[in-house]
C-alpha positions as CSV (number, residue, x, y, z in Angstrom):
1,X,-34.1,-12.8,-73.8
2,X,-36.0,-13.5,-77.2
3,X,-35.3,-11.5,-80.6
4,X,-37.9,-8.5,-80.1
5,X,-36.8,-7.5,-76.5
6,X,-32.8,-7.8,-77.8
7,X,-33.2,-5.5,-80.3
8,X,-34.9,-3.6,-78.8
9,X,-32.1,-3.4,-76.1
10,X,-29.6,-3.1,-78.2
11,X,-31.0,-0.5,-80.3
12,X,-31.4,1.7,-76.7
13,X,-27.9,0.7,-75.7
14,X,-26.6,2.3,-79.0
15,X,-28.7,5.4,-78.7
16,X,-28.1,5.8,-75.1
17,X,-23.9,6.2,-75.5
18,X,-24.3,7.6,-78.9
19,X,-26.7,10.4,-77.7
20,X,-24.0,11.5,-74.8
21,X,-21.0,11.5,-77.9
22,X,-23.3,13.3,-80.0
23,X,-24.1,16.1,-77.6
24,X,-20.7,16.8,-76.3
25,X,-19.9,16.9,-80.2
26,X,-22.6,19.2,-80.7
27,X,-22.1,22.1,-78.3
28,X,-18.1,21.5,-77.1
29,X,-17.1,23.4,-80.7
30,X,-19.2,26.6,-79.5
31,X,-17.5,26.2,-76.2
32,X,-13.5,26.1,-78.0
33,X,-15.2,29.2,-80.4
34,X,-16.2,31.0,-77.5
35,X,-12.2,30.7,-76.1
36,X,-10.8,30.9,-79.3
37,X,-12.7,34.6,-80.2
38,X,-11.5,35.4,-76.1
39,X,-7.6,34.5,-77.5
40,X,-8.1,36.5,-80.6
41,X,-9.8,39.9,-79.0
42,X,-7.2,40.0,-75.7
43,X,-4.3,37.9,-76.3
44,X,-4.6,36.3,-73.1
45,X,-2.3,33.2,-73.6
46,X,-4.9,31.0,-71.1
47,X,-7.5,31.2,-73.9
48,X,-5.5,29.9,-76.1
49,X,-4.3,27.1,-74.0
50,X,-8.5,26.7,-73.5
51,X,-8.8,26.7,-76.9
52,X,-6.4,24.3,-77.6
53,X,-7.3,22.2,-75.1
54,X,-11.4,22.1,-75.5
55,X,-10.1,21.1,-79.7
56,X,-8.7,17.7,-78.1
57,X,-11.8,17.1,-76.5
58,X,-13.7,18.0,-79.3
59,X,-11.6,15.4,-81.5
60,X,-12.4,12.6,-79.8
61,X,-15.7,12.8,-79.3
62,X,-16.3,13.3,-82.8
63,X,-14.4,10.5,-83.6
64,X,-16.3,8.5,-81.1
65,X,-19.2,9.7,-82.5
66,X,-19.1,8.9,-85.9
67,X,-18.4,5.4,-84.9
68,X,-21.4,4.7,-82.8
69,X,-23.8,6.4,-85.5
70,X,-22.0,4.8,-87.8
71,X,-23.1,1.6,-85.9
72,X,-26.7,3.2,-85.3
73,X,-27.0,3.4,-88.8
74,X,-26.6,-0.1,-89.9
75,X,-28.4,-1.3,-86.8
76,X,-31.6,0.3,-88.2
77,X,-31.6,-1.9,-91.6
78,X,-30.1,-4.9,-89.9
79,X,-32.5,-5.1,-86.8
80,X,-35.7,-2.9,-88.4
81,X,-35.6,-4.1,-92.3
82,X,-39.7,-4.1,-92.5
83,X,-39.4,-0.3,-90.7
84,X,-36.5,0.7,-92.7
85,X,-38.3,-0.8,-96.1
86,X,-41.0,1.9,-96.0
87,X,-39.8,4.7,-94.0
88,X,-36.7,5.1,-95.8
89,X,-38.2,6.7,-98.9
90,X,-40.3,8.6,-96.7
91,X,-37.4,10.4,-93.9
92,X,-34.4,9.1,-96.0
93,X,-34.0,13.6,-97.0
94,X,-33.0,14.4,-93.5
95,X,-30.4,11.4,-93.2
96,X,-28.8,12.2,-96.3
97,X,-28.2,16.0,-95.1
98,X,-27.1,14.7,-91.9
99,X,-24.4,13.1,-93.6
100,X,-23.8,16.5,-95.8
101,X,-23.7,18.2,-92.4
102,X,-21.0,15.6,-91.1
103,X,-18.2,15.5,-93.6
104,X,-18.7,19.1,-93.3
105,X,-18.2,19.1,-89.5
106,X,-15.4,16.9,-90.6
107,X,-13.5,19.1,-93.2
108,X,-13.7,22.0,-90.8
109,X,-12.2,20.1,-88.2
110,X,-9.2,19.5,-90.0
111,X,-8.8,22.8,-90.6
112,X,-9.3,24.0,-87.6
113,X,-6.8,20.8,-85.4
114,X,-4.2,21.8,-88.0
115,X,-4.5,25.5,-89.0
116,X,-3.0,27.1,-86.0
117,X,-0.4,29.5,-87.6
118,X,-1.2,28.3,-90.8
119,X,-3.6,30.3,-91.7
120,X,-5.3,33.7,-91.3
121,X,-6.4,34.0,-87.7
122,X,-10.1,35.0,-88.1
123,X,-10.7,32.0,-90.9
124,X,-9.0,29.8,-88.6
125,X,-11.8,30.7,-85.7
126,X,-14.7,30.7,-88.3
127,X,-13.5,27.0,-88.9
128,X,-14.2,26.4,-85.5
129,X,-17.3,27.7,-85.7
130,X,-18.3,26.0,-88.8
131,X,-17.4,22.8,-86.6
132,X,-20.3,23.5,-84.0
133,X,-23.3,25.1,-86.5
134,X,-22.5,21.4,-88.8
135,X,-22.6,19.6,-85.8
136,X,-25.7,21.4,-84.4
137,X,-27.3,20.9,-87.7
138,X,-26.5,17.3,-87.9
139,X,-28.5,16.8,-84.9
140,X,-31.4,18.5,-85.6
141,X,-31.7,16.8,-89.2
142,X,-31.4,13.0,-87.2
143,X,-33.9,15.0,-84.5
144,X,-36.5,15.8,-87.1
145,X,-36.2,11.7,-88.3
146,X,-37.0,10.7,-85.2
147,X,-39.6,13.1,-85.0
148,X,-41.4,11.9,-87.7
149,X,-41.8,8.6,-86.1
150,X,-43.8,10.4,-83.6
151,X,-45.5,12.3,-86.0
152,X,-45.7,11.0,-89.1
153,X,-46.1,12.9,-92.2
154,X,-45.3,13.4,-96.1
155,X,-47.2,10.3,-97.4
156,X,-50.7,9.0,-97.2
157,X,-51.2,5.2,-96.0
158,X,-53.8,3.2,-98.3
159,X,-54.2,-0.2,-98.1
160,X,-51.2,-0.9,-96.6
161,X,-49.2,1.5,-99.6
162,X,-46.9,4.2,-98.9
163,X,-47.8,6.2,-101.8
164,X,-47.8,10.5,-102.6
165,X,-44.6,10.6,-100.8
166,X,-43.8,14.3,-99.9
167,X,-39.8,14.9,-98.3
168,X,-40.2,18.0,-97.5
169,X,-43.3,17.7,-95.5
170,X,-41.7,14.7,-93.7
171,X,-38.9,16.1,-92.9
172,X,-40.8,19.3,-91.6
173,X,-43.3,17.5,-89.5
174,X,-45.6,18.7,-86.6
175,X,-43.2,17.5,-84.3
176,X,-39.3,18.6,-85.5
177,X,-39.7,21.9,-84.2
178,X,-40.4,21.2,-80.6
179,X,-38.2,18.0,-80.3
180,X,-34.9,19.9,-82.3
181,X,-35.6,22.7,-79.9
182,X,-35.9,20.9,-76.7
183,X,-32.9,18.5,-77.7
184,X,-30.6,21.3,-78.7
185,X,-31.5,23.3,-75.3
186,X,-30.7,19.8,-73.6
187,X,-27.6,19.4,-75.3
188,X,-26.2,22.8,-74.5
189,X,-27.0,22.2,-70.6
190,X,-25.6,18.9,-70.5
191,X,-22.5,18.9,-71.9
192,X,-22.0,23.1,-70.3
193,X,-22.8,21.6,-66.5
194,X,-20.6,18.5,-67.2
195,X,-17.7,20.7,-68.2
196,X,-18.1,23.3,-66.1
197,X,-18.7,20.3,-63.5
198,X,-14.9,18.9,-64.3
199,X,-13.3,22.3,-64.2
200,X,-14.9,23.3,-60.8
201,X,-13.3,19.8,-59.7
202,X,-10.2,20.3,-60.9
203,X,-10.2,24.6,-58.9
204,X,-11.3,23.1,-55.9
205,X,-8.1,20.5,-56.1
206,X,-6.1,23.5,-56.8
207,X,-4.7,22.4,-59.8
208,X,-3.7,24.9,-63.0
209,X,-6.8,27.5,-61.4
210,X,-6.5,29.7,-64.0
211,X,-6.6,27.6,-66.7
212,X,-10.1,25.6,-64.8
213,X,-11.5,29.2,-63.8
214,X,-11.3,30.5,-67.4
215,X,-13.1,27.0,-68.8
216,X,-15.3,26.9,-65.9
217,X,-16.9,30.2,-66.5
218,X,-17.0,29.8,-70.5
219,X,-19.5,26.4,-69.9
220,X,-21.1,27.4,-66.6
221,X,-22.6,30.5,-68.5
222,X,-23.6,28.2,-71.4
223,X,-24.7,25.8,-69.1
224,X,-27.0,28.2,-67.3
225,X,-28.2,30.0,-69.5
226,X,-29.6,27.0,-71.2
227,X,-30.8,25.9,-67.8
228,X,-33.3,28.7,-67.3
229,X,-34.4,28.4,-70.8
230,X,-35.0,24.7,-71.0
231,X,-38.4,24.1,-69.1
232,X,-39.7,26.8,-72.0
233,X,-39.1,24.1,-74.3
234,X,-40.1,21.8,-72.3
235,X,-43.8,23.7,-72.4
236,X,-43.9,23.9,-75.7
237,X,-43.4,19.9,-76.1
238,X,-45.9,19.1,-73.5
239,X,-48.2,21.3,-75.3
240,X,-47.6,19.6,-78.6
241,X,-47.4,15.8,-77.1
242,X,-50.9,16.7,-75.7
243,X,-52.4,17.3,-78.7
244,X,-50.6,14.6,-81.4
245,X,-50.0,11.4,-78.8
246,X,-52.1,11.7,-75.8
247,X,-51.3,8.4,-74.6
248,X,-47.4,9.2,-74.3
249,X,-48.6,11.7,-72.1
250,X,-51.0,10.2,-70.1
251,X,-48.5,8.0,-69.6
252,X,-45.5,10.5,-68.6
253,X,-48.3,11.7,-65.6
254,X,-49.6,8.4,-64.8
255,X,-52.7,9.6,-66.2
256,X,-55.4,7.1,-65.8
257,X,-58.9,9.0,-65.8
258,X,-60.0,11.7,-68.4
259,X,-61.2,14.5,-66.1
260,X,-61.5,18.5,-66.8
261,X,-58.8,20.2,-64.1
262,X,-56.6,17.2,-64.4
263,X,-54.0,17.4,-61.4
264,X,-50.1,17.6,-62.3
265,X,-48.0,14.5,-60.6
266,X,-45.2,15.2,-58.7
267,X,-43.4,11.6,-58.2
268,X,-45.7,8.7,-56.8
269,X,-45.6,4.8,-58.0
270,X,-48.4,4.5,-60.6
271,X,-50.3,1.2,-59.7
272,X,-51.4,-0.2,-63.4
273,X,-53.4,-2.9,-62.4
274,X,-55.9,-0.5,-60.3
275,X,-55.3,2.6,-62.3
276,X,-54.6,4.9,-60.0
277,X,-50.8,6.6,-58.2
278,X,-49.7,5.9,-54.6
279,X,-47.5,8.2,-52.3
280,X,-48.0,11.4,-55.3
281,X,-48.4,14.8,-54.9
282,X,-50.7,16.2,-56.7
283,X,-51.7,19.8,-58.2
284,X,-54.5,20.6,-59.1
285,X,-55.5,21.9,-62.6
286,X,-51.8,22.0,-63.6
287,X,-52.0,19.3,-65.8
288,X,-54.7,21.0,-67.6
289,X,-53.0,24.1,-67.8
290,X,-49.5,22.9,-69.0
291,X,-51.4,20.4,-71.6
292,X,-53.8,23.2,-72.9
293,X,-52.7,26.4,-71.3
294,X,-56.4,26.7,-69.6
295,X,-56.7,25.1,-65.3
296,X,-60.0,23.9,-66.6
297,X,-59.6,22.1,-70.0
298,X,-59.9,18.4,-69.9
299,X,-57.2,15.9,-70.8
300,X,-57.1,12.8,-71.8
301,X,-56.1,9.6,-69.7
302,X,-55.2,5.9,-70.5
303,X,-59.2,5.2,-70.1
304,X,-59.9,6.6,-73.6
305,X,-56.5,4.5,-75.2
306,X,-57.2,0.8,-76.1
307,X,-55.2,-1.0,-74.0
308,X,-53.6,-2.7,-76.9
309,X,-52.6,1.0,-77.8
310,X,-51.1,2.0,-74.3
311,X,-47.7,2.4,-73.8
312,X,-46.0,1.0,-70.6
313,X,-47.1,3.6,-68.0
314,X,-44.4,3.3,-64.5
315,X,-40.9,3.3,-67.3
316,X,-42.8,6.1,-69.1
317,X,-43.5,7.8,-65.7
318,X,-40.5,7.4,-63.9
319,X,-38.6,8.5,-66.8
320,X,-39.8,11.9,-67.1
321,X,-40.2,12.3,-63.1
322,X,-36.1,12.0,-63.4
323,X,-35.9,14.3,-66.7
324,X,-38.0,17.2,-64.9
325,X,-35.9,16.3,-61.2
326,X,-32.8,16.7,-63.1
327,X,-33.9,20.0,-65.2
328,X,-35.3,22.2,-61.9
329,X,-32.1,20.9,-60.1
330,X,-29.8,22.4,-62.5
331,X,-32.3,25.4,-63.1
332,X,-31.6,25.8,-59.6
333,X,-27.9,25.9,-59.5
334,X,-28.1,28.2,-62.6
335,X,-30.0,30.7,-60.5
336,X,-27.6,30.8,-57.8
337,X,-24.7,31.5,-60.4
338,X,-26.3,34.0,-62.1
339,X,-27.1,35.7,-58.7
340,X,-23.6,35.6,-58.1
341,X,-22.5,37.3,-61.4
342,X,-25.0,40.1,-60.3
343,X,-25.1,40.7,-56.7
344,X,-22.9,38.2,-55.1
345,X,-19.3,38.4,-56.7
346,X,-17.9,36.3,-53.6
347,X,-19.8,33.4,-54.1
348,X,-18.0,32.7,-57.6
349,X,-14.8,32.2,-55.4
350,X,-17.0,30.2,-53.0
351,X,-16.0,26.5,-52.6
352,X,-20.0,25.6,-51.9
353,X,-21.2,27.1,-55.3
354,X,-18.0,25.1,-56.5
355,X,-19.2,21.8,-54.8
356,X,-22.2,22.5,-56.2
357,X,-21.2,22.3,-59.8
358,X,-19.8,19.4,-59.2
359,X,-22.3,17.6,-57.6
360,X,-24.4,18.9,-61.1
361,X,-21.3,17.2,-63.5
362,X,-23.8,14.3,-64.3
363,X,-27.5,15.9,-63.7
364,X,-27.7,16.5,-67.6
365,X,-26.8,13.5,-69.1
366,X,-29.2,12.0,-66.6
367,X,-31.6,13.8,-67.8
368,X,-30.9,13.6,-71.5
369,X,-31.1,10.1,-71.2
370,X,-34.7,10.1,-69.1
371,X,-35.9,12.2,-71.9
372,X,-34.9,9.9,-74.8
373,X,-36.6,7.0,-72.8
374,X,-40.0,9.2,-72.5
375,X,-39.2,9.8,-76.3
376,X,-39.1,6.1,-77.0
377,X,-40.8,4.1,-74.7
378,X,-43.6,6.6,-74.5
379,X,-44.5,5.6,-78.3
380,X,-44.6,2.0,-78.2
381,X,-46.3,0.1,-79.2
382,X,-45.4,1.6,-82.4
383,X,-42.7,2.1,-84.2
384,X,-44.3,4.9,-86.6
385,X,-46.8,6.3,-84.4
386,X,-49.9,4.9,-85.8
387,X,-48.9,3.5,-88.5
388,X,-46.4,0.7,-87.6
389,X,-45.8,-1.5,-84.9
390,X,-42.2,-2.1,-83.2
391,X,-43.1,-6.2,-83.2
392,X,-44.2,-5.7,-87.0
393,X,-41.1,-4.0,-87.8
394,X,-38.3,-6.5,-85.8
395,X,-35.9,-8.4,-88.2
396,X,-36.7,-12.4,-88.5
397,X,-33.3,-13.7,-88.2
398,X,-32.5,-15.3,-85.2
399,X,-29.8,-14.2,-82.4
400,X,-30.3,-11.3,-82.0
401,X,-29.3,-12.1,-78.1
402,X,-26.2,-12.9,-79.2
403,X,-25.2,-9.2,-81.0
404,X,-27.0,-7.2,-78.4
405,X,-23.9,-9.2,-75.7
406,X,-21.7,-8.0,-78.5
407,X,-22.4,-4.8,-79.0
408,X,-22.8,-4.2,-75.0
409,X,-19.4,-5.3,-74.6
410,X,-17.9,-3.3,-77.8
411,X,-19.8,0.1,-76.4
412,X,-18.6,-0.5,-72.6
413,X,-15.2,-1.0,-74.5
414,X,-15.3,2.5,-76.4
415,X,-16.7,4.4,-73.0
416,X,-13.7,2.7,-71.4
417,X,-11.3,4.5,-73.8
418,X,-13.2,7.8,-73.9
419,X,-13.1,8.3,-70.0
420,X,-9.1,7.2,-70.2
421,X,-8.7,9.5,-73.1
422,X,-10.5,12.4,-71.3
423,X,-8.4,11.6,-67.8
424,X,-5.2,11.9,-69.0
425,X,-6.3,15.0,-71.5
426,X,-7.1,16.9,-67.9
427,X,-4.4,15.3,-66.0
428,X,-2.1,16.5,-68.5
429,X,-3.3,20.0,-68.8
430,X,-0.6,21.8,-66.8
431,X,2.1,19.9,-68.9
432,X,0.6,20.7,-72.6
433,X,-2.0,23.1,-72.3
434,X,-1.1,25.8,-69.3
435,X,1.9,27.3,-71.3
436,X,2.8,31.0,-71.0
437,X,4.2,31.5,-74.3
């Protein structure tokens, strides 16, 4: 493995476990304030055991994930110094609130792990709260970092200079709004159909079912409701990815040939050496209209990108095949939940729509991941799109092998101890959290 590809690697290994930390960190506080408000408002004891409960959880994924962005952090200067050398100035204002936003997220926590009966009831819960809207906001200021590498702005690039450098406009670039939006959305259905996945495990084994069935509706309707509003999102970033990197996705749709009523690919095995995809199906004009919003308007393929320019086509293409897969899947078992909430109040007590759920535990991290690869992969060959290469921007020093084996084995280590922690938190939920006093 030579220095480029290892950082590269180890630089997705980090963002791949950090991203799953940092989404269970962001939405699992609106889950505990959701239970906690429940507590307050009936004085249902199981609420408060929910509560109390979803705030361990909560814990140690933040912990976990201020490690591995702590990690992220450093890995950017150590493996990306040329990168890191000019962009900093430049994106540096939505890093610095992110860690604003953090030991915010971290004072309230605190507050709220240690305030039961301490102190007034309703500041206690508005901590809680003040734990998910930090958290949220930390993600969307490192979102809107990232987005500026795919849509850089806030400086002007002259001979090689980064000079009139604007913060404000980099931070708010063409692209924060749609990627914060459709990561946020992302986040809240991953982490609500992997919770609501566990709980609907843990009723089907018939263990503490109150305590599951209260925490399994409580995500499932987070879950769901994210669901159905996800592949809105999703339009929205197709439609802006169309216009600012065509290439990325060209690539996403195996998208070879510039032609008017461009056809939408539905899985297939793009063939790069004679441009074209085997085994697809293909629509017709649906490419067009979720590009441009017109059947008829043309897009762009790979033919019109210098080859030197393209990204790599079959990871780009597989990835988001899996990412959409994923997304309708859960769509679909959101659907069938929210039918039963309506009309069919049987199913909820149903051990198929139960199953189901289960089956769905991983769907969103999945597809979380897929995305991020699209995200990434779907840019190269540069770093700042445009702008910078990813080769240009790689640290000189040698060994870079050798930390990539590190870190891999210090990041299977931590997930290790975060699915231990997280097993004996649920097995140990009818001793420390099912209480009736």
């Amino acid at each position: 493995m030579d220095d480029f590809i290892a950082a590269r690697s180890q630089m997705a290994l980090s963002l791949g476990f950090h991203i799953i930390f940092s989404c269970i960190g962001m939405v699992m506080p609106f889950f505990m304030a959701v239970a906690h408000f429940y507590w307050l408002r009936t004085n249902n004891i199981v609420y408060k055991n929910v509560t109390k409960a979803w705030s361990k959880g909560v814990a140690i994924f933040f912990a976990t994930g201020a490690v591995s962005g702590t990690v992220l952090s450093f890995e950017l200067g150590l493996l990306w110094p040329e990168f890191m050398k000019h962009a900093g100035p430049i994106f540096g204002m939505p890093f610095s609130l992110e860690g604003t936003a953090f030991f915010i997220e971290a004072i309230a926590l605190g507050f709220f792990l240690y305030g039961w009966d301490r102190f007034n009831k309703w500041f206690h819960w508005f901590t809680g709260v003040v734990v998910g809207v930090s958290g949220l906001a930390s993600g969307i200021l490192v979102v809107a970092a990232n987005a500026w590498m795919n849509s850089p702005a806030g400086f002007d690039f002259v001979d090689g200079q980064y000079i009139n450098i604007d913060p404000i406009e980099a931070m708010f670039n063409d692209a924060w709004f749609s990627q914060a939006l459709h990561m946020t959305i992302a986040a809240f259905v991953a982490t609500g159909f992997a919770v609501a996945g566990v709980h609907a495990l843990m009723i089907l084994r018939g263990q503490n079912v109150l305590f599951h069935t209260k925490s399994f509706t409580i995500a499932a309707i987070f879950g769901c409701v994210a669901a159905i509003l996800q592949p809105l999102s999703g339009d929205i970033s197709a439609k802006d990815v169309a216009i600012r990197q065509p290439a990325k996705l060209a690539a996403m749709e195996a998208h070879f040939h510039t032609e008017k009523s461009a056809s939408l690919i539905v899985g297939g095995i793009p063939d790069e050496k004679n441009k074209k995809v085997d085994y697809a199906i293909k629509l017709p004009g649906f490419l067009s209209f979720l590009a441009h919003g017109d059947f008829k308007s043309e897009v762009t393929g790979l033919d019109r990108i210098p080859e030197e320019n393209q990204p790599p086509v079959a990871i780009t293409h597989y990835a988001f095949q899996i990412m959409v897969g994923m997304g309708m899947a859960m769509m679909l078992v959101a659907v069938l939940y929210f039918l039963a909430l309506w009309k069919k109040k049987h199913w909820l007590t149903s051990r198929w729509l139960l199953k189901l759920f289960v089956a769905a535990t991983p769907l969103g991290f999945i597809a979380v991941e897929a995305g991020w690869t699209v995200t990434e992969v779907g840019r190269q060959p540069w770093i700042i799109h445009n702008v910078m290469r990813t080769a240009d921007a790689v640290t000189p020093m040698p060994g870079i092998a050798y930390s990539f084996y590190l870190f891999s084995a210090v990041y299977v280590s931590l997930a290790i101890i975060v699915v231990f922690m997280l097993y004996r938190q649920i097995k140990m939920v009818g001793v420390l959290y099912d209480k009736q006093h």
